[in-house]
N, C-alpha and C positions, 0 to 999 in steps of 0.2 A: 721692309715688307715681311710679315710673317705670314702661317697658313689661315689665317682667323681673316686678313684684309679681304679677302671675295665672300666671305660669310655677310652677306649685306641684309642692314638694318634686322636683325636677332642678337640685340644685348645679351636678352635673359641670357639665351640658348649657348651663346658662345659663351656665358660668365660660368655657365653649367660646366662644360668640355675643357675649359682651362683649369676649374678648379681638378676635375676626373684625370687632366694628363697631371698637375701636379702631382696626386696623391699617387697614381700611378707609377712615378719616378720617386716618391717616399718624399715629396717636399710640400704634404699637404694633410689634411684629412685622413683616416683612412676608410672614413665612410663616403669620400668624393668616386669612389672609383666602383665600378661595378664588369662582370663579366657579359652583359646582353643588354643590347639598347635598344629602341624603339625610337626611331626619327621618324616624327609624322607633320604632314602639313599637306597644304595645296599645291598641286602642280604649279611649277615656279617658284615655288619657296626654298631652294636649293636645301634639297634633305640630300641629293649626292654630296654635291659638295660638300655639305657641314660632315657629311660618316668620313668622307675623303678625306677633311682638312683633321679631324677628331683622329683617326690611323696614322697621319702624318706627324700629329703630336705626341701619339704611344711610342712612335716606331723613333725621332728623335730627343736628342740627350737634353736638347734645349726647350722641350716641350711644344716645340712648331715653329721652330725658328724662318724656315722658308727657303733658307741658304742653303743651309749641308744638302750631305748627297743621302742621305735618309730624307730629308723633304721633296726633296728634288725626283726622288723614283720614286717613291707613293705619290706625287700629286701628276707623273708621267704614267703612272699605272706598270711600273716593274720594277718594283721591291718584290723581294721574295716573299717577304713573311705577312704581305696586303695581299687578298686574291679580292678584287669585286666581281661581284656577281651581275651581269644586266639580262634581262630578260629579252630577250631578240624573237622570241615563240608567244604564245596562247599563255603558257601556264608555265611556271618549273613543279617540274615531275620528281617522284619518289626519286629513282637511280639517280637522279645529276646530284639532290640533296644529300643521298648517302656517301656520294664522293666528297661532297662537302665535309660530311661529317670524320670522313675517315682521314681526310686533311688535318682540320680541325684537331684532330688528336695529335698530330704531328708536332716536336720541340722546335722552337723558332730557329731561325738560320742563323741571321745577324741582329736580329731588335731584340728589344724586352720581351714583348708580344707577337702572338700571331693573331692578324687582324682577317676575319672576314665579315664582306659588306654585300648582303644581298640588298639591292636595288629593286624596286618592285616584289616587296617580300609577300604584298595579297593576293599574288598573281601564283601564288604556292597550291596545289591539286591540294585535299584534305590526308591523303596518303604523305605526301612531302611535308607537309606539315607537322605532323605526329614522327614523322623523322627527325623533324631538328627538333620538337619539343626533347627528346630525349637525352640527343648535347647538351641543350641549356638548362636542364634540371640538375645534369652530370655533367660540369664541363671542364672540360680539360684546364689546368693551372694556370696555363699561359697563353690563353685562347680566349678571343674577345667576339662576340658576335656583336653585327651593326645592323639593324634591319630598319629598312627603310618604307613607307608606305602613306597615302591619303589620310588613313586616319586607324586609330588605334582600333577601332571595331570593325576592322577590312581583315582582323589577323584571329587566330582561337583564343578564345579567353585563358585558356591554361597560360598561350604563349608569351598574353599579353601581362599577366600574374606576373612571370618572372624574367621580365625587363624596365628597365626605366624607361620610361618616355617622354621625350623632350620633344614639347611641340612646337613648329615654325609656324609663322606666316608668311602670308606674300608680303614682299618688301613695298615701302611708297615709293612712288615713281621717283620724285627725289634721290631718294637715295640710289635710285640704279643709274639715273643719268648723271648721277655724280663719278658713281663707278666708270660708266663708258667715259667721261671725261677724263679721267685719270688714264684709262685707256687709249687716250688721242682722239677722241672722235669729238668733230664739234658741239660745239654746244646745243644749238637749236636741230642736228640729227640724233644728238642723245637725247634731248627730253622730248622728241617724237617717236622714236624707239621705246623711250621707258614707260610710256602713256599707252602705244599702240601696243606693247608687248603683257599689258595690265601685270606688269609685275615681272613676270617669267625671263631670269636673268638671260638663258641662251636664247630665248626668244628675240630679247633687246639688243643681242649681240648679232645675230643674223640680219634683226633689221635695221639694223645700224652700218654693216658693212657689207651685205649682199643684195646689191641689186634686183637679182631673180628672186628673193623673199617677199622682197619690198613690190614688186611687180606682181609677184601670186598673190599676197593679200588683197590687193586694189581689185584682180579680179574675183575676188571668192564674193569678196563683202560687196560688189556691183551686181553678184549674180541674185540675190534674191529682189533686188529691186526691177528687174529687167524683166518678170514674170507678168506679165498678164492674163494668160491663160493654162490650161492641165496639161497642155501638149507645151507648152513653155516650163511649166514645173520638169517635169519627163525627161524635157531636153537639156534644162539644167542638172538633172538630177545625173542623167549620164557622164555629164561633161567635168562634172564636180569629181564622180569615181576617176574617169581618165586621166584625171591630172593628177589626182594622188596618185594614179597609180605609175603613172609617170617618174613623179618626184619621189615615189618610194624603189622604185627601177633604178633610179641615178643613184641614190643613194646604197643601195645594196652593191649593184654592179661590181665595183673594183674589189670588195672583198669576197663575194662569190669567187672571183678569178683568181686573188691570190688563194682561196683554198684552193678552186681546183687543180692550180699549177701546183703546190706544194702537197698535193695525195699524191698527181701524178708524178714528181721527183720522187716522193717516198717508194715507190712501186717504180724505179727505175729508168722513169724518163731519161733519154740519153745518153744511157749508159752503154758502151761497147758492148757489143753482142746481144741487145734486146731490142726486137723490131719493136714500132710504135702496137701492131696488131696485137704482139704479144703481152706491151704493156697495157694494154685498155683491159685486155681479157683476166689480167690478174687485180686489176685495180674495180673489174665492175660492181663485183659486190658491196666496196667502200664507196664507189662514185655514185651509186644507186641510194647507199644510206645517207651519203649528205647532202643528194638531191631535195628528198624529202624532208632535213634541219634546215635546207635553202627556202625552198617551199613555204614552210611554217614562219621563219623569217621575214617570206617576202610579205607573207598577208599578217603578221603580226606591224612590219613599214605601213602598211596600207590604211592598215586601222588606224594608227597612230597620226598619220600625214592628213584624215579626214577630221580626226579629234579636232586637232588643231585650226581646222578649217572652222569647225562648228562652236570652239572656244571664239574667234571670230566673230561668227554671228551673237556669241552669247553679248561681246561686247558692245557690238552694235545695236542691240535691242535693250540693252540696259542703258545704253546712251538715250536712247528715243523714251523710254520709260523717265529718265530723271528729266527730260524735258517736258514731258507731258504732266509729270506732279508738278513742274516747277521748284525740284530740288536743286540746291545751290552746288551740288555735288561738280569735282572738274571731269572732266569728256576724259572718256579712251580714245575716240577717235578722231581728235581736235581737228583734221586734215580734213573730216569731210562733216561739216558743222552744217551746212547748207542741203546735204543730203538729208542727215539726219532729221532737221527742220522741218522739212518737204514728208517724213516718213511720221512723224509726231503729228504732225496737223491732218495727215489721211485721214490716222485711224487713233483711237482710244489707249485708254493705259490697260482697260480690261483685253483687250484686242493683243496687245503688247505681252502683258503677260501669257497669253494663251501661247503665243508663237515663243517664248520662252519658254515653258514647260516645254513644248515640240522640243525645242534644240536639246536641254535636258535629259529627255527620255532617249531622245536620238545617239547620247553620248552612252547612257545604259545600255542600251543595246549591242553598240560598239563592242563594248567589253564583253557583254553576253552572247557573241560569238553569232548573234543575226547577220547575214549576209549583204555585207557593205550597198552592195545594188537595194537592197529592198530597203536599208537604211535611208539611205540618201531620197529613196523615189518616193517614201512616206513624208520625208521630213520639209523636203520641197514643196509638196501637195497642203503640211499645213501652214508651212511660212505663206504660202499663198491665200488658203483657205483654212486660216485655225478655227480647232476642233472645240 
């Protein structure tokens, strides 16, 4: 098993990073290797992985062998000389990038390279941007940028001048429910995973092995069918925010908590001789600042937990669209074949289409920082009534 086996169905892309770690270690080219990359594809096309498994094979002797303990702490996320970047907020801002950058500058610890990998690099303010243009024009010797993103015109065109970009797609379901197979899962819950996940590797892993995913999708993709009227949009439209926000609540909760316990240790929780009064009063003004990164956090989950919701619906309405032309195409949602049918013979493919664009625009939105409530209560209103 090397770091390349979870890079699923991307020949070109992994023929690209194996040639770049050779020449990197002098056993190749020395035009395979470059200091800035650009990993761009569709959500589900693992652009993390592939920047993860590509650090993994700079930062090892064997080029990504998967074993050592150089594979092993970059693909656990604590190698020193790896920092990923995830976006957990709205945007990354000028200061977080300047630490980046002054990282960046820094001589590797124990690798060849010092790898950083920002994850969601178009979610970068135009301020942060113009910050790391000026690393990568000037970059340090041993200092490797990874940037990751949707698609190449998400990022400034200077940025995107002086990077290579290696573009993913989404994997065939085939090959991801070959993956979950080799990962233990049976057969006939992998290739309803890989079909319902349309590609999106942790997608097919959650629905493959979590019950409660598997249960939240059946009711997301039930909720637009259950509509009959604008006070039934309304009421869905409600119900759809509360369960994100729910599931984005569960999901944050335990590490909100280890940070607060680990400020308040830092500020002397427990310590002989400091009342608890004492230590809130010296810790408020930090407790107060990562309120607000909790905060940002929680509605950047929320937004996210709803995408995912409305990638759903995308799939579902592209299911009733290929049956309505009578394309031979195979279903996303093979499990509910009989729904689908019953939603195909309502209404039209022009019909179909319209409530696609809806889900579409609705996902623009998202990112454009519209408020999830008015998201959801338009977007219901035209799954019901398109525009």
């Amino acid at each position: 098993m090397t770091v390349w086996d979870d890079i699923v169905g991307q020949p070109d892309a992994v023929a690209q990073f194996r040639g770049a770690a050779a020449s990197a270690h002098g056993r190749g080219s020395t035009f395979g290797m470059t200091h800035a990359w650009l990993i761009t594809g569709p959500p589900g096309s693992g652009r993390s992985n592939a920047a993860v498994a590509l650090a993994a094979a700079l930062a090892c002797p064997d080029e990504g062998c998967g074993q050592c303990e150089a594979c092993r702490t970059v693909l656990h996320h604590s190698h020193p000389d790896v920092t990923v970047v995830r976006s957990t907020t709205l945007s990354h801002g000028k200061e977080a990038t300047k630490a980046l950058v002054l990282q960046a500058a820094g001589t590797p610890v124990t690798a060849p390279w010092r790898v950083i990998i920002i994850e969601d690099a178009d979610r970068m303010t135009e301020a942060a941007a113009n910050t790391l243009l000026k690393a990568i024009e000037e970059p340090a010797p041993r200092t490797v940028w990874i940037l990751c993103a949707p698609s190449a015109e998400d990022l400034l065109a200077t940025i995107r001048s002086r990077t290579r970009n290696v573009a993913l797609r989404v994997p065939a379901a085939a090959a991801v429910a070959e993956l979950l197979e080799r990962e233990g899962v049976d057969r006939p819950v992998a290739s309803f995973a890989a079909h319902a996940s349309q590609g999106h590797i942790g997608r097919a892993r959650a629905l493959a092995g979590d019950e409660h995913t598997r249960l939240r999708r059946a009711m997301v993709l039930k909720a637009p069918r259950m509509m009959t009227s604008i006070s039934d949009a309304y009421s869905m439209a409600h119900d759809l925010r509360k369960v994100a926000e729910d599931d984005a609540k569960a999901r944050t909760k335990e590490r909100d908590d280890e940070e607060n316990a680990d400020l308040m240790a830092a500020y002397g929780q427990g310590a002989e001789g400091l009342s608890a009064g004492r230590v809130r009063t010296l810790a408020s003004r930090a407790m107060s600042d990562l309120a607000k990164v909790q905060t940002q956090r929680a509605s950047r989950s929320v937004r996210d937990e709803l995408d995912r919701y409305f990638v759903d619906f995308l799939g579902y309405y592209r299911d009733v669209l290929m049956l309505q032309l009578g394309v031979g195409s195979d279903l996303i949602n093979v499990d509910l074949r009989t729904a689908l049918e019953q939603t195909a013979r309502a209404d039209d493919a022009f019909t179909t289409m319209k409530r696609i664009d809806a889900i579409t625009a609705a996902r623009a939105q998202l990112e454009g920082n519209v408020p999830p409530a008015l998201v959801c209560e338009s977007l219901m209103v035209q799954l019901l009534h398109p525009v």
